[in-house]
C-alpha positions in Angstrom: -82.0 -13.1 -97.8 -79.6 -12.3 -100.7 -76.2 -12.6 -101.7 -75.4 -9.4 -103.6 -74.6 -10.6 -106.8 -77.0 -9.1 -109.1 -78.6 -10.9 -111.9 -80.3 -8.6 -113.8 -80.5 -5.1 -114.8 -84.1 -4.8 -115.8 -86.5 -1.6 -117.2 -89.2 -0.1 -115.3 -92.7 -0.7 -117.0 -95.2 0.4 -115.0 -95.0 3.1 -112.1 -98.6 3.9 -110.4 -98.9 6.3 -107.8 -101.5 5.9 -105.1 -102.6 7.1 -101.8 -99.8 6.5 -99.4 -98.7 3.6 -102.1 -96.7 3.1 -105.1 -97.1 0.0 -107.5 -94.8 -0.7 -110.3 -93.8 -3.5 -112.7 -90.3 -4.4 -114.2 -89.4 -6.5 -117.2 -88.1 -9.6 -115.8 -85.6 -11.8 -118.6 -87.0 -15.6 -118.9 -84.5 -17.1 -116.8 -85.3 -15.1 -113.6 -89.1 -16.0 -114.6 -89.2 -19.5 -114.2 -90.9 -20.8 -110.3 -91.3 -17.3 -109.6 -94.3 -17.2 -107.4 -96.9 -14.8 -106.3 -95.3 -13.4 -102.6 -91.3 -14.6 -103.5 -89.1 -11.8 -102.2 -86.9 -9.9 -104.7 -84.1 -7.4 -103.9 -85.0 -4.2 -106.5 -81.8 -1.9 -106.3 -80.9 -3.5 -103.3 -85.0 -3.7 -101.2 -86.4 -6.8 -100.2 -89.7 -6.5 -102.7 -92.6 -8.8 -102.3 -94.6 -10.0 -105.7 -97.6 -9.2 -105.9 -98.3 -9.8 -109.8 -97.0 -12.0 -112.5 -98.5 -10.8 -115.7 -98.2 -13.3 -119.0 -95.9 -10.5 -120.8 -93.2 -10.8 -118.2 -93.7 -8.5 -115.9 -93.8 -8.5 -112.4 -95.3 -5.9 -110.1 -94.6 -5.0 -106.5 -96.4 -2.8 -104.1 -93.6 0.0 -102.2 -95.2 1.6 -99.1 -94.2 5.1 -97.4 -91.5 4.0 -95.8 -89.8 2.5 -99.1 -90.8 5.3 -101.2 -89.2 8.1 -98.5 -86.0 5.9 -97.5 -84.9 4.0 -100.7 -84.3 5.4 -104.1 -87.5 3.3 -104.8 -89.5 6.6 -104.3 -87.6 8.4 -107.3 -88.0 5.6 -109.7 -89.7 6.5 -113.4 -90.7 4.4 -116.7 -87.7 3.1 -118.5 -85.3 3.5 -115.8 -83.0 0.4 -115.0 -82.8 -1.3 -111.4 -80.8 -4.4 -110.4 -82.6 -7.6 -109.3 -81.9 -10.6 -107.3 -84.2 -13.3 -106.4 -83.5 -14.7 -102.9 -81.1 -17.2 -102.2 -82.3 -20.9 -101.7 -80.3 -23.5 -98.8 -77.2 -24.7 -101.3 -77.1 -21.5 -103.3 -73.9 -20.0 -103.5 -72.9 -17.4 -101.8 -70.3 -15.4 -104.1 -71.0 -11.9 -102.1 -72.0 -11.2 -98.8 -75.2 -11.8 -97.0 -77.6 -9.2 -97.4 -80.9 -8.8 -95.9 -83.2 -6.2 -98.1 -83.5 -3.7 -95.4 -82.1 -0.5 -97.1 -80.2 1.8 -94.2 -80.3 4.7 -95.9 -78.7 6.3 -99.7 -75.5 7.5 -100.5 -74.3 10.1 -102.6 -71.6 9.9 -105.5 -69.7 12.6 -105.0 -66.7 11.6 -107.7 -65.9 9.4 -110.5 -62.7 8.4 -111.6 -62.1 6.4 -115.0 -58.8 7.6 -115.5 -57.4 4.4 -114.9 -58.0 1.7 -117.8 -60.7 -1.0 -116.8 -60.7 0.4 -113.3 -64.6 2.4 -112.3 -63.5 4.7 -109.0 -66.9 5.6 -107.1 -66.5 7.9 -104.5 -69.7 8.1 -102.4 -71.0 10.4 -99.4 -72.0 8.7 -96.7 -74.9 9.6 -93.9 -73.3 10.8 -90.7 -75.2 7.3 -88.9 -73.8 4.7 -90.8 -69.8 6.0 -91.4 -69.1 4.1 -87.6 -70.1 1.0 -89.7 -68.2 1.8 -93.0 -64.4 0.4 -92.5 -61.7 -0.1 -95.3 -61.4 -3.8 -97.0 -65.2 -4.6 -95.4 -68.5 -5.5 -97.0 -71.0 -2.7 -98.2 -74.3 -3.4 -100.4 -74.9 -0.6 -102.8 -77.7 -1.1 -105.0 -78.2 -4.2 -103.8 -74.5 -5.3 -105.3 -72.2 -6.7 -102.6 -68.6 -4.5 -102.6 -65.9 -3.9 -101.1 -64.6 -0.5 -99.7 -61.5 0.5 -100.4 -60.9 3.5 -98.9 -62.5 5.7 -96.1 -62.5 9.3 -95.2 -64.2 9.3 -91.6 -63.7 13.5 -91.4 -65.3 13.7 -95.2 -67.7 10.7 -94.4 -66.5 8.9 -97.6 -66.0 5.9 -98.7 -64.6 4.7 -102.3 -65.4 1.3 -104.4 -63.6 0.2 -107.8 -65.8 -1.7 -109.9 -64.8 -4.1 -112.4 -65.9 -3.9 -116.3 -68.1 -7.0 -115.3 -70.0 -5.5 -112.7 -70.3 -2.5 -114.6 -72.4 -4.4 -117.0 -74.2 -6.3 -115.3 -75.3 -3.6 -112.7 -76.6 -0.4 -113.3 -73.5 1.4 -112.2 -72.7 1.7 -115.5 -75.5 4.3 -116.1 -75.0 6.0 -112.8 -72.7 9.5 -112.6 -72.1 12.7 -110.3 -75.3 13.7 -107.7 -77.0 10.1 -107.9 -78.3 8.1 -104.8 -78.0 4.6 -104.3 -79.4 2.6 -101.8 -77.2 1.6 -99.0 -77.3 -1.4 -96.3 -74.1 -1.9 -93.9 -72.5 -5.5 -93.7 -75.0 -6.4 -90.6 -71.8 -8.5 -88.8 -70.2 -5.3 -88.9 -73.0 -3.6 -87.3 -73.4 -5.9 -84.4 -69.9 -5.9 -83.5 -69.8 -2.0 -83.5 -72.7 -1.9 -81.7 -72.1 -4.7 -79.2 -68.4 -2.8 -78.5 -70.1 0.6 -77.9 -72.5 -1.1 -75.4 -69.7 -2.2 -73.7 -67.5 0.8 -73.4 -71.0 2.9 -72.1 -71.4 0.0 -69.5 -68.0 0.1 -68.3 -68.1 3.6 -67.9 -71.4 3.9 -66.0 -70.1 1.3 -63.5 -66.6 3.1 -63.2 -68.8 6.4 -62.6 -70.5 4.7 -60.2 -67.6 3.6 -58.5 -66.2 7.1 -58.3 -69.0 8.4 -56.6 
């Protein structure tokens, strides 16, 4: 599990296609370094990673299957590129975002950016059609693997805006991102359960009132 609030932005080192498998290394800072141990979970750009290597010149290599590589923007990722990193939270850690899992949904699209306003980053993303039930205004959404908060929603564009502050901009890579790129994206999973519990309700009540009509 994580908590969303990124600790690094590192590079991309190392990016080895195989069959059906794709290994690649990032440049991990010191302090992310230290009891880092072979199999530790990592959140790249917002996927729950396993490590696999721990080379002496600080970097650390993990293994993305199919499924990674076609549903996260793990597949598209090239030497030198950035990524945000997190190591899983420990019992006491701090939580100063949300709880986030590692299990990408899906990516989303930024469709606009607005800067016109002074130390104020306006993302506007596209949304996939499944997840916009889940996306609501003021609630919890994990792009990248940072933890944010929507601000706005479009349900007939499927959009949804975030403002980002001059901190998270430089910590994160959303500082390097613009118009057309794809972040990965994982729906606040308290969210999800409640939709999903209150649409399983409404279809039972209905199949029982049907039934009683007939």
């Amino acid at each position: 599990m994580f908590t969303g609030i990124v600790q690094a932005n590192v590079k991309v080192s190392t990016v080895l296609k195989k069959q059906e498998l794709t290994t690649f290394g990032l440049t991990f800072p010191d302090e992310m370094l230290t009891g880092l141990e072979l199999g530790a979970s990592i959140a790249v750009d917002g996927a729950c990673m396993t490590t696999t290597q721990i080379g002496d010149d600080k970097q650390v290599y993990f293994d993305a299957m199919q499924e990674t590589l076609q549903r996260t923007t793990i597949g598209v990722l090239e030497i030198g590129k950035c990524v945000n990193v997190e190591r899983s939270f420990k019992v006491g850690d701090e939580i100063g975002g949300h709880i986030i899992s590692g299990h990408v949904h899906d990516m989303a699209e930024i469709i606009e950016l607005n800067t016109s306003i002074p130390n104020n980053h306006i993302i506007t993303f596209k949304a996939p059609h499944h997840l916009m039930k889940y996306i609501f205004s003021k609630g919890y959404v994990a792009l990248d693997g940072v933890s944010l908060t929507i601000v706005n929603v479009n349900k007939t564009d499927e959009t949804f805006t975030v403002y980002l502050i001059p901190e998270t901009l430089k910590r994160t890579t959303f500082g390097f991102k613009g118009k057309g790129d794809r972040v990965n994206i994982e729906i606040d999973t308290q969210t999800q359960a409640i939709v999903d519990t209150v649409e399983r309700v409404l279809a039972e009540k209905h199949l029982i009132n049907e039934e009683r009509a007939a």
